[in-house]
Structure formats: C-alpha cells, structure tokens
N, C-alpha and C positions, 0 to 999 in steps of 0.2 A: 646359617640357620637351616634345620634337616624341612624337608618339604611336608613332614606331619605338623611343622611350628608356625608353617607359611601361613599368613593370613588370606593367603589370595587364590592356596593351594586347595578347597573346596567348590570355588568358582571356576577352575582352571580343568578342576579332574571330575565334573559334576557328568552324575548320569540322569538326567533327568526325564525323566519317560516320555511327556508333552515333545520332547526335542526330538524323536522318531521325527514328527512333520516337521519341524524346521529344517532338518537337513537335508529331510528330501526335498522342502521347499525349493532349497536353495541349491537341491541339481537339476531338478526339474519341477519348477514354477507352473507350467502350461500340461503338466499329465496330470490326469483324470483320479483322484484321491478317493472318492467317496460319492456316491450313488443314489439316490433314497426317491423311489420314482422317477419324475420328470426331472427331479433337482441332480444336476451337477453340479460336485465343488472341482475345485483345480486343486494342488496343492497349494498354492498360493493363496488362494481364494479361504481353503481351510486353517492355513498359518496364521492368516488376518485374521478368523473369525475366534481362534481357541484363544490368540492372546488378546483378542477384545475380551472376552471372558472372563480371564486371569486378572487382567488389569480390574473390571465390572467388582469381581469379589476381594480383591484389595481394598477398593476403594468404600469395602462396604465396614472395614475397620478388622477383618479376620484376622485372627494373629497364626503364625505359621502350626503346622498340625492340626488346624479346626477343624472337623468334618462337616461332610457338606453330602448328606444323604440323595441318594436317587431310587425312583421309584414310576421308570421308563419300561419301556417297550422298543426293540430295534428302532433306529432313526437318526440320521445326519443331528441330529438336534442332541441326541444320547454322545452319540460321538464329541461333538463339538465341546459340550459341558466336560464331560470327563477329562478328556485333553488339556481342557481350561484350567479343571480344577487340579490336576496334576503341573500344570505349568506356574500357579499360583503358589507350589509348596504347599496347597492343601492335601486331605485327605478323603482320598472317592470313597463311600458308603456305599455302594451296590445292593437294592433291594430286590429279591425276589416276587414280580409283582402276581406270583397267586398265591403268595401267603396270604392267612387270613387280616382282619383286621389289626388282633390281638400280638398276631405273630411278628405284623410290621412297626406297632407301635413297641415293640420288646425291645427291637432291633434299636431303633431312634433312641429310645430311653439310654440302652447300654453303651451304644457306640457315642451319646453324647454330640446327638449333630442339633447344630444352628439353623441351617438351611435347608433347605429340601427341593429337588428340583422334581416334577413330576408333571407327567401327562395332562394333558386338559382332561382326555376321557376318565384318567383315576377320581381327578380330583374331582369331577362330577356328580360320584359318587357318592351318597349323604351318608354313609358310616366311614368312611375313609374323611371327608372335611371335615366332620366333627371330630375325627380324632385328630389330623392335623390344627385343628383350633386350639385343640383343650392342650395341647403342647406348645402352644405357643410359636412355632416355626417361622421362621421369614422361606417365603413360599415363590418359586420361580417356574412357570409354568410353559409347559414344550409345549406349540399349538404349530399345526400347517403351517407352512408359511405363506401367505394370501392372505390366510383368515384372520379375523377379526380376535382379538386376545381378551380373555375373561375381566370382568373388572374386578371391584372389588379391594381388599388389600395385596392382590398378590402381581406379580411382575413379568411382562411376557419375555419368555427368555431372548428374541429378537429381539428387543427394546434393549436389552441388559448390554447387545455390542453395538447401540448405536454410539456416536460421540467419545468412543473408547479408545486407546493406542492401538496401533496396528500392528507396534515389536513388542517381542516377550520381555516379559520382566525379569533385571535384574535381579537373580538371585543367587545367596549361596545353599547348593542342599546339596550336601555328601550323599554319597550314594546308597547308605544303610539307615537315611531319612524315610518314616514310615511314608509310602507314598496311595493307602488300600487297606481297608478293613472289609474283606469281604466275606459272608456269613454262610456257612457251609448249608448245604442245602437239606438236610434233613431227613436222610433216609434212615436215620437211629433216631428220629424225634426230639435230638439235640441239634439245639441251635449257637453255634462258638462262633465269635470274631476271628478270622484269620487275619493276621495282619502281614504286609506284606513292604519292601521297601521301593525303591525305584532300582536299587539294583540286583534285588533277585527278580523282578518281573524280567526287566532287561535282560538275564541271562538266559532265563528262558528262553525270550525270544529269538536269541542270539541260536539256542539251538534248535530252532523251529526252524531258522534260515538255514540251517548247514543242512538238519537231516532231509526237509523236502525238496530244498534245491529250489529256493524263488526266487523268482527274476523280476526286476521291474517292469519287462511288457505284462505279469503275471494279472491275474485278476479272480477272485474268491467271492461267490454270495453268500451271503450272512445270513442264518434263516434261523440257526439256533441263539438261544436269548446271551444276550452281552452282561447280563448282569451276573452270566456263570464263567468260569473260569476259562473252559476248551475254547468258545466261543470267542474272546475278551481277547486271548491270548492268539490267535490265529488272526483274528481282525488287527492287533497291534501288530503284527508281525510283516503284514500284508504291506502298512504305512509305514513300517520300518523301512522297506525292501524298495518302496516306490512303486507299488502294485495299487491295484482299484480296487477296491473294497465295496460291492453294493448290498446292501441291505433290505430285508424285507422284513415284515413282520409277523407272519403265520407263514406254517409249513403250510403248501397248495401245492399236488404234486403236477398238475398239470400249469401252473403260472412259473413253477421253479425250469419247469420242463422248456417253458416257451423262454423265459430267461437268459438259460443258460446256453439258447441257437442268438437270441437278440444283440445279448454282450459278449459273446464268445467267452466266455467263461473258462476258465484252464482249469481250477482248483474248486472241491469241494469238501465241506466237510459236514457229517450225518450223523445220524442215527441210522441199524439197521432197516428197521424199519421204516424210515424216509428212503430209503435206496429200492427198497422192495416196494412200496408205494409208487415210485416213478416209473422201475422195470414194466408197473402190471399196469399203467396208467397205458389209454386205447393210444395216447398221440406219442407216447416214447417212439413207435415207430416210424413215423414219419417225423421227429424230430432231428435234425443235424446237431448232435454229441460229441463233433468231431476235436472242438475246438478243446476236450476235455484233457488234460494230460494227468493229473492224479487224483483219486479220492482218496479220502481219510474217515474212519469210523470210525465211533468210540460208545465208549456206555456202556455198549452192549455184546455177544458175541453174533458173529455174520456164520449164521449156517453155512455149508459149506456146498449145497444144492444151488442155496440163492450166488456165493460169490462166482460158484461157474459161470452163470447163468450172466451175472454182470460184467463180467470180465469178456462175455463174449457179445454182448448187446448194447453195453453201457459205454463201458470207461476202458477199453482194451489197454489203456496205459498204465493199469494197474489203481489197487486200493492198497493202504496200509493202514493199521490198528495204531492207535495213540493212545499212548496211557498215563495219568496223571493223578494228581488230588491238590485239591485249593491250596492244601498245607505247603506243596511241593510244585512249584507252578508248572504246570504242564508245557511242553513233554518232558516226562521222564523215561519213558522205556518207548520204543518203537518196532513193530513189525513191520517190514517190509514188504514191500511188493511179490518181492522176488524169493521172498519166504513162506507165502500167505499158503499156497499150495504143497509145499514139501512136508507139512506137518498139518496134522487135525485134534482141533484141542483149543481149550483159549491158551494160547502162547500171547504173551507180551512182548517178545524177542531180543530184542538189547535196548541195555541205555545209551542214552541222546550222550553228545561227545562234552554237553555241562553237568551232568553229575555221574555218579558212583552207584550203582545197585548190589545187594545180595543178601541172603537170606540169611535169618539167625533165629537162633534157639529161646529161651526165654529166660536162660541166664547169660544171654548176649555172646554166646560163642558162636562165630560167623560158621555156615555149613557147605559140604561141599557137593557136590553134582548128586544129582539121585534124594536129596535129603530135604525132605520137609519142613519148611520154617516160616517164621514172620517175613515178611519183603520189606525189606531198611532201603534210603538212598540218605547220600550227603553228596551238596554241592549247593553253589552259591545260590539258586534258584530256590533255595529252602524256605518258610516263614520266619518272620521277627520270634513268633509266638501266640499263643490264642491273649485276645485283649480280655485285660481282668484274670486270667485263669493262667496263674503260675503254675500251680500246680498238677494242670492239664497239660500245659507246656513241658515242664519236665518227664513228664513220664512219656509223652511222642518224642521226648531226644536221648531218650536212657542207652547209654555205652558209647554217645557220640556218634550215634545214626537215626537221622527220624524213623518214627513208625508208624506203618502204614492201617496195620489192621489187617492185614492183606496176608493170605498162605499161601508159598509157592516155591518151586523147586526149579533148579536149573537139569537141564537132561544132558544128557552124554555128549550132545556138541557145543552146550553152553547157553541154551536157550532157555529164556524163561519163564516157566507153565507159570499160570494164576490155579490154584490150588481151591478157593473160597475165600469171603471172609472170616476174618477169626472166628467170629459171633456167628454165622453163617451157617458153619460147620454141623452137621448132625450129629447128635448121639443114640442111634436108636438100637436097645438091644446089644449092648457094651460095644458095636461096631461105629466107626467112624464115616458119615456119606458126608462127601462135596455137595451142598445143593450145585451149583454147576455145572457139575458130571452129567445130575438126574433133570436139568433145564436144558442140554445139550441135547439130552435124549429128545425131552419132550417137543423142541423146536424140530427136529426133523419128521414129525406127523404131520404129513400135508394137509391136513385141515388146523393146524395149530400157529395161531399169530403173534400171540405173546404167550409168555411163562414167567412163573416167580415156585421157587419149592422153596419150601421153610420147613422148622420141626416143631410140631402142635406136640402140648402134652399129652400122654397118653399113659393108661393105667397096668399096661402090657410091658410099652417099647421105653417109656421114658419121651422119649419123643419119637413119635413117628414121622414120616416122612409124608410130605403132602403138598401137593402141585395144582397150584393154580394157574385158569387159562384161560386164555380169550382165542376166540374161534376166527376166524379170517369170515370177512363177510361173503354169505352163501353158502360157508360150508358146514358140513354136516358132522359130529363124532358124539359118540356119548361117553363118559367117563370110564365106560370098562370097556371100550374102544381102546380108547388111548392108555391106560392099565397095560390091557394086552402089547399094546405094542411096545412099552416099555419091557415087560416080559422078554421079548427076543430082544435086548438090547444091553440090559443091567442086571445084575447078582439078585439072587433072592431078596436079601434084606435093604437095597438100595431101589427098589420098585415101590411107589406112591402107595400107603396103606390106602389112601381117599386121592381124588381129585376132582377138583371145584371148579365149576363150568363159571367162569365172571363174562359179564356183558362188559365192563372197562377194567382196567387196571388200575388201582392208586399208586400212582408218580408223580416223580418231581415234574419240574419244566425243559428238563434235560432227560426223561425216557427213563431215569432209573428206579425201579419197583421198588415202591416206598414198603418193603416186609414188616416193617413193626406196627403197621396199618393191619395189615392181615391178619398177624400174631392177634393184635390186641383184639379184632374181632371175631377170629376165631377159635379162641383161647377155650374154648368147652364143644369144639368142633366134636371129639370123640366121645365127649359124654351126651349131646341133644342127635346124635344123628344115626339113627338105630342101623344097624349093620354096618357100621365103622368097623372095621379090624382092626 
C-alpha cells in the first residue's frame, strides 16, 4: 500500500501548528514560554493549558473546520486560545479589534464563526454585545486571571481548562487542512479572508528560523497586535524555536524600554516609528540594551538618518527589513543587517530560503535586472485562497505565481527595490512618480514624522501629486517649507503640487497609512482649495 493509501499516513506526517509547544514542551518542559505581566507559563505549563482548550471546544460538539472567531488584544489568554483552537483541527478567525462595529460583524457573518472568544473590556462594550447577541455567538471571554469573570450567558475562558485533559488530542490533519482565516487588514477598503493551512504557516516559520538565526535561550516582546500576520508569525516562531515570547498590549516607549533591560530581551520587532520613539525617549540612555542582538522593522521604510542613529545607540547588533503579505505568510523577502547600509532606497533584499521571488510583466513574462514589474513569489508558505472569492483567488495566482500588487525591480547585484504599489503609482502629467520615492524624500525633513503621498484629481495633471504629514511633536514646518525641501531633492514633476499638514494619520493597527482614507476625503482637494496648483 503507497503511503498517500495509508490510513495512518495523515497522523504520522501531520504538521500541526498547536504542535510548535508540544515539542518544545517536551525538550524543554521548565523554560520560560510565554510572558504577560506578572504571569509565567513554562512550556509545560502552556502545553497543559492549549490542550485543555482543544479538548474544552470538542467537547462542545465542533465538527473539524468550524471557526471560532477572536476579537483580543496581546495576552497569554490570546495565545493560549489560538493554540487550542489550532490543536482542536479548528479554524482561528483573527479579528482586528479597531475595526468598527459593522466591520467586525461582516467578518463573523462571512467567515461563518460559532464561537467568539473576546476581551472582557470589548465585550463591555454596549454596540459590540448587541451585536454579538443579535448573532447569536457562544461567547468565551479573556479576563485577568485573579479577577472575577462576567456572568451572564458567556464563559470565562479560565473555567473553559478547568476539568479538561492535559494531552492533545488525537487527531488526523494533513498538513494542507485550512488551519486560519485571517482578514486582510484594509488599507484598499477591502476586506478578504485569507485562508491559510497549518502547513504553509509552518513553513513560514521554518524560514523565520533559518533567516534570523533563533536560538532557544532567545527571547522576543510582542508589542505589535497578534491578530496581524508579522506579529502572529514571529511570536509562533519564537515557541517553535523554544525561545520566551513576552507580551504586551500598547506600544509605551519607555515600559518597552524598561522591558527589554528587565528580561534581557535579544530580539525585537517594530515599527519605524516605535524604534524612533525609544531612541528619543529621555531613559533609552540610561537603559542597558545590551542584551539586544537583532531588530527587525517592517511596514514601513527606516530613514536612513534614524538607522545610523540606532545602530549606534540602540541595537549595534544590527536591524533587518522583513517583508511579507497575509496572502504569502511572512517572511518573504529579507534585508539584512549587513546590507541595510550598502544601499539607500526601500530595498527588500532577497528571499527567505522557503519561497521563490521575481518580478513579471502583466502578460506574465518573468523580467530581468534593471526592469520594472509586478513582485510574484511561489513557495509553500502561500494561501489556500481568499474564502468565498474564487475569483479573486485566481487572478493573485495568474501564470502560477502569486501576486502581490507590489512594483519592483532587481538592481545589478540582484537586489530587490520595492518600486510602489501597483494602485499607488502616480500619473501625473503623462509622467510616472513612485509615491515612495516622494515619502522617502519627505521623511528626511527633520521636523517631519510620518507621510503618505497619494495622486488627488486634478484638472491640469490628472493626478497631482500630494503629501500628507504629521509633524514630530514640537516641531515647527509649514507646507511650503517642506515643498522647498522637496525641491532640492526630486524632479520638477515628482514635487508635491499641495501638502497637507494632519494632526494624525489614518492607519491600520500595524502603522500602515490607510491612502484610500485620504483619497476619499480629499477627493476635491484641488477644487475647494484656492491656490492649489
């Protein structure tokens, strides 16, 4: 009998993601897993508590692929559930908890979940329990652990491992079993189900371990939200590897700062501007950093003022750039350390050693150095598919390479510039601008903290080109301030016709400038604003 006929050959060759902590469990039982305050788990301690879990939603009649929605905040309690619910053969629903109301019950409806695991302080909420009422949910709710659990109909999820088994459950799940439906985060205003299995997350992480090189004394704080991909996938990777995973729930750059001298911390991963928040914070300098051996930054690009600056104050062990999308579990492309400096630009740098990258044309002929195209990868770390949308699906795998949406080019040693997004791209005045290019520019004015450039209509250009900014707190520029300095910096027609002074920026929960926010509000920018060019 060939081992695809074996009945037994699905349980024998299973990748099952929950299993990360079982095997670390089971090399080392007494090392320090997971974080969250005052609360230590062990690994042990957390192997007990995910298959208490697993067994909890069995037992509650779930048939295998049921979803089972979350709608957390960082916390051992987050962790625990997800683990559970991956070790049960369910399927983790990840919600984004600053969507709106409308936007989370969209999610529930489409993804088709049973269960809902969530916050006590969400669920506190009088427009979020009425809508989980009117849907009818079986409700499992994260509280402290100390405190006192909500009554009511719903079930505190500490209650849920009392009286539970303490070994995982026997199961069979091939490793192409969807194991994650997780909802892209919406910086196009579209909201798709990524679906994902247990064994492309898995390879991911497999090359999360090669490319940063983690070790089990390793240990990582968790500060960006779990219910997005970078995050999800850096924190699985850490409990893959037998490293400490501690958790927090708000960026605070000086409690991150005291942190990461408390747990000696090795590994971090940010936002630019969480990196630049800590460098300017008064205690970074009397803080001990030493324990730091890599940072990793994503999202955004890292001026190249500030990673001096870091490099020589912060994290001397080096930062690398990680690049990813929900569709493609992150990492796919990686900058290194020891690249960061040899090039200025957003460079991606190469792919991780589990997929394939390279750029194609839009009748799918692959291009070579120097030539501008769509960014494709294949490799096992890919999605099932978007849930419900065939049809979205097919056209992200058209020539038998995902796509990314992404424009970019390889340079003459083989490196990979990010170009724009497709959508991204300006037309203003039959010329072609990267906003990236002209956000590059604008992050290097010292009074300038964030940017987003987009292309507003315009009765001239077609689209003109237009830069929005948020100022660093205390500092001073006025818009034909920063005009001028773009001037020595970018071509005639790649210089901001307008720029728009924001007190915040509209983003995700992950730092990335939600533009169709902008667009849509300022869609008659050139017509109400007297002296627009």
């Amino acid at each position: 009998m060939s081992a695809t006929h074996d009945a037994h050959y699905p349980r024998i060759s299973r990748v099952l993601l929950g299993d990360a902590v079982r095997r670390s469990a089971l090399r080392w039982p007494e090392r320090l897993a997971l974080v969250d305050g005052e609360l230590e788990l062990s690994y042990a301690e957390l192997e007990r508590r995910t298959n208490a879990f697993a067994h909890y939603l069995l037992a509650q009649g779930l048939p295998p692929g049921a979803r089972v929605a979350m709608f957390c905040g960082n916390s051992a309690q987050m962790v625990t559930a997800f683990l559970g619910i991956y070790k049960a053969g369910l399927v983790w629903v990840p919600i984004n908890t600053g969507l709106s109301v409308a936007g989370t019950r969209y999610i529930l409806e489409h993804a088709e979940a049973t269960h809902l695991v969530i916050d006590a302080e969400f669920l506190a909420r009088a427009d979020l329990r009425a809508m989980v009422d009117a849907l009818g949910l079986r409700v499992i709710v994260c509280v402290p652990e100390g405190q006192v659990a909500p009554g009511g109909d719903t079930t505190a999820f500490l209650d849920t491992l009392r009286g539970q088994h303490a070994t995982p459950p026997e199961l069979d799940v091939p490793s192409t079993t969807m194991a994650q439906i997780m909802y892209t985060s919406g910086t196009t205003g579209q909201q798709k189900g990524v679906m994902h299995s247990h064994g492309s997350v898995h390879s991911a992480l497999m090359g999360n371990l090669y490319e940063l090189g983690m070790r089990p004394g390793d240990s990582t704080l968790c500060v960006l939200p779990m219910f997005h991909c970078a995050q999800h996938a850096i924190s699985m990777t850490f409990l893959l590897a037998g490293g400490t995973v501690v958790v927090r729930r708000v960026f605070e750059p000086g409690a991150m700062l005291e942190t990461v001298e408390r747990r000696a911390i090795t590994f971090l991963l940010g936002l630019p501007i969480m990196y630049g928040a800590m460098l300017a914070h008064p205690a970074r300098a009397t803080t001990n950093l030493s324990s730091l051996r890599l940072c990793l930054y994503v999202m955004a690009p890292m001026a190249r003022t500030m990673l001096v600056e870091l490099l020589e104050k912060f994290c001397p062990g080096g930062f690398a750039l990680a690049s990813g999308q929900t569709e493609m579990y992150p990492a796919t492309t990686m900058f290194k350390p020891e690249q960061q400096l040899k090039r200025f630009g957003s460079y991606w740098g190469d792919s991780v050693v589990t997929n394939e990258t390279a750029v194609m044309d839009d009748e799918g002929r692959l291009l070579g150095r120097g030539e501008v195209g769509e960014i494709v990868h294949r490799g096992p770390n890919v999605m099932l598919g978007y849930y419900k949308d065939p049809e979205a699906t097919q056209r992200a795998r058209a020539f038998g390479w995902h796509h990314t949406g992404d424009l970019g080019m390889f340079d003459g040693d083989g490196q990979l510039l990010f170009v724009d997004r497709k959508k991204d791209m300006i037309k203003t005045g039959g010329e072609n601008v990267p906003s990236i290019k002209v956000e590059e520019v604008l992050l290097r004015h010292p009074a300038v903290l964030q940017v987003a450039v987009v292309g507003l209509p315009h009765a001239r250009w077609a689209e003109a080109v237009t830069g929005f900014v948020v100022l660093k707190p205390g500092a001073a520029a006025t818009p034909a301030d920063i005009v001028t300095h773009c001037r020595q910096h970018l071509g005639g027609f790649e210089v901001p016709k307008s720029v728009v002074l924001l007190d915040a920026m509209p983003q995700t929960s992950t730092g990335k400038a939600q533009k169709f926010v902008l667009r849509q509000q300022y869609e008659r920018h050139y017509e109400d604003t007297p002296g627009a060019t």
